[in-house]
N, C-alpha and C positions, 0 to 999 in steps of 0.2 A: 869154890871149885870152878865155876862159868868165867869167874877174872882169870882163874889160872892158867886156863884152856885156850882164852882169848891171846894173852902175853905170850905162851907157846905158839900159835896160830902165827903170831904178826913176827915173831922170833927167825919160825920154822925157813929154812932159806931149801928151795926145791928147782928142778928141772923142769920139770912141767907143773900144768894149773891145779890149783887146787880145788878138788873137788866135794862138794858137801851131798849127802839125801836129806831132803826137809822132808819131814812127815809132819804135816797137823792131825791131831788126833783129840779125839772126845769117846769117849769112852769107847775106847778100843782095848782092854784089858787082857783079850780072851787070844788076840790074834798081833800085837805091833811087837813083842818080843820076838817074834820069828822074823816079820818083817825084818828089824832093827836088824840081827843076826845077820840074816842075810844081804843086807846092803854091806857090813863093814868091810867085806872083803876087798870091795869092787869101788869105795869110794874113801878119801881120806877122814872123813869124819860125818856123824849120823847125828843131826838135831831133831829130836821130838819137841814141836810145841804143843802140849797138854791145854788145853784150851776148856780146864773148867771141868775136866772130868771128874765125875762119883764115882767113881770107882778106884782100879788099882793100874790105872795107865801112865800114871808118873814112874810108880815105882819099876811096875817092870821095865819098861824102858829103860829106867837107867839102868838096873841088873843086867840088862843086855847088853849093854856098854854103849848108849845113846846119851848125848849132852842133852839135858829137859831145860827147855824152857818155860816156864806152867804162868795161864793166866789165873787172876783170882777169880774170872767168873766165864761162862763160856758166850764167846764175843763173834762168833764164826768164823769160818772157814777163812777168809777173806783174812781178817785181821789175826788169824796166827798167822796164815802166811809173810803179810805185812812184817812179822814182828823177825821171823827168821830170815828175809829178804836184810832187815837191819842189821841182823846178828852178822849177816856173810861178810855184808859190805865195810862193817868193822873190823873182820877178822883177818881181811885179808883172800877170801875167796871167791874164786875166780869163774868157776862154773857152779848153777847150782841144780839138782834134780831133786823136782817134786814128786811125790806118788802117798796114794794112804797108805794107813794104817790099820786098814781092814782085810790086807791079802790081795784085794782085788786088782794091782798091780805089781807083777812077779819084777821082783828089784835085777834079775838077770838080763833087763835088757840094756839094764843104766850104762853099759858101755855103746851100745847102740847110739846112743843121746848124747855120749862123750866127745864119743868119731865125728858125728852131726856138727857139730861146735865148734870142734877142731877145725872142719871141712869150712867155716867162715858162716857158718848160721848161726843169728843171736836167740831166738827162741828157737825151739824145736818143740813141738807136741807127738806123742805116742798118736798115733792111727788104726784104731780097731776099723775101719770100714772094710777090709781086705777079707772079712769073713765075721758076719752076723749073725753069724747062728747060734750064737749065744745070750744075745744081746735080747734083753725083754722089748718086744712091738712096740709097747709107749716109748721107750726109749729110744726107740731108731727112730719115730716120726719126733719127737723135742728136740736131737742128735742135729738129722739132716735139717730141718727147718731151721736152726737157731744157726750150724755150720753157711749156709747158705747166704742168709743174713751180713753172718760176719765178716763170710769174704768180699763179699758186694761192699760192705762198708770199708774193711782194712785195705781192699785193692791187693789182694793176696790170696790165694787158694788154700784154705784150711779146711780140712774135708773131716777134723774131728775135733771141733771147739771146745765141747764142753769137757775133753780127754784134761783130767789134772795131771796126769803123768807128764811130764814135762822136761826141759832141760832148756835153761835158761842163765843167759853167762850174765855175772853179776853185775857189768855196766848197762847194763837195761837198765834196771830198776834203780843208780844211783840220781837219788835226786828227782824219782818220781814220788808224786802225791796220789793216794787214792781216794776215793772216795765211799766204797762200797765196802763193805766190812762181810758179805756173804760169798754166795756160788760165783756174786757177780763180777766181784773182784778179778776172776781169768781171764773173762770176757775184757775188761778195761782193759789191762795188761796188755793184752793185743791191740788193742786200739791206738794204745798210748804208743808200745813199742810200731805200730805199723806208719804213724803219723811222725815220728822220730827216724824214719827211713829204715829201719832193722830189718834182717831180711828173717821171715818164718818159716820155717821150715817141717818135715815132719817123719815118723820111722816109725815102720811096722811094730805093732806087737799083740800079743795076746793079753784078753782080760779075763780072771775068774769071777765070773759073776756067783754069788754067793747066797741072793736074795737080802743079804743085810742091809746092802747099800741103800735100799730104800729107807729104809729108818732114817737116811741123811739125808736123799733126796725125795723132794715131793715135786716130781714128774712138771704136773699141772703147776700149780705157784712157781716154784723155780722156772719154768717155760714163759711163762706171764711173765714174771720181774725179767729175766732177760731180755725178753720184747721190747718189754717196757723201755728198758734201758737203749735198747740199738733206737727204738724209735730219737728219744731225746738225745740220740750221740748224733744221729742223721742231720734235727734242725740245728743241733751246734756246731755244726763244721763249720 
């Protein structure tokens, strides 16, 4: 099915870019069908990487009508990304939007991130800072501090770094290397694309915070290993 979808893909001859939503997912069972759903309209095709889930997030996904890409084991965040960055660049696609698979980013703003791209920006990141009143306390101090950090080192103003929603046009990522297979893999991503001259950019949106999302992130460690990392990107310039 994934060869046949690909051969269709590189076949498919369009007027404008082709657009994909990557969702990486780990057991998200309860809530990436809706997601799924709701991206098809607004994008040409929906890849779920299944990244190792126990549960039932391959299947529904695909019932939703999302191409799965499934690791055998769960490898993070970082490296499904990785793996649908590979899938785009094969397929022939031209922009690509990130967002999970837990709801916490509503797929209606993915034309938002299109227009962005279109406009000549090679990343674009969604921007909750425009109203935090949703946003749990820990989260706004890891947010601003790690944002801060990042733009001081990319020499760019990103005012919401650790935002996965994303929109990112596929010649970024041809023919980068990563190294980080977790949360921190975003964070390079800008690094890499800022030291490559790309211009970043970013658009409003809303986020439903759920409480789930913590089960993915641990606030404290995740804040650590980012540190960690900007410090080791600073003595490697």
């Amino acid at each position: 099915m994934e060869a046949k979808i690909r051969t269709m893909l590189l076949q498919e001859s369009v007027s404008r870019p082709v657009v994909m939503a990557l969702i990486p997912a780990y057991n998200e069972e309860r809530k990436v069908a809706d997601v799924v759903a709701q991206c098809l309209p607004l994008v040409d095709y929906v890849v779920v990487v299944d990244d190792g889930s126990v549960d039932g997030t391959a299947r529904k996904a695909r019932q939703a009508g999302a191409v799965v890409l499934s690791q055998s084991r769960n490898m993070g965040k970082g490296a499904a990304l990785e793996r649908g960055f590979r899938w785009a660049q094969e397929c022939g696609v031209e922009y690509i939007i990130t967002l999970d698979g837990d709801g916490q980013h509503p797929p209606k703003h993915i034309p938002q991130f299109v227009a962005q791209l279109e406009r000549g920006y090679d990343v674009v990141l969604g921007n909750r800072m425009a109203d935090l009143s949703g946003m749990p306390l820990e989260r706004r101090f890891s947010n601003l501090s790690t944002s801060l950090v990042i733009s001081l080192i990319a020499g760019q103003y990103i005012p919401d770094s650790q935002n996965g929603y994303r929109g990112i046009a596929t010649r970024v990522v041809n023919g980068m290397t990563f190294t980080k297979r977790g949360f921190e893999l975003e964070a390079e991503l800008l690094f890499k694309a800022s030291r490559l001259g790309y211009r970043i950019g970013n658009t409003p949106i809303e986020t439903v915070y759920t409480g789930e999302e913590q089960s993915k992130i641990n606030v404290v460690m995740d804040t650590a290993r980012f540190l960690i990392y900007f410090v080791q990107e600073i003595f490697n310039r």
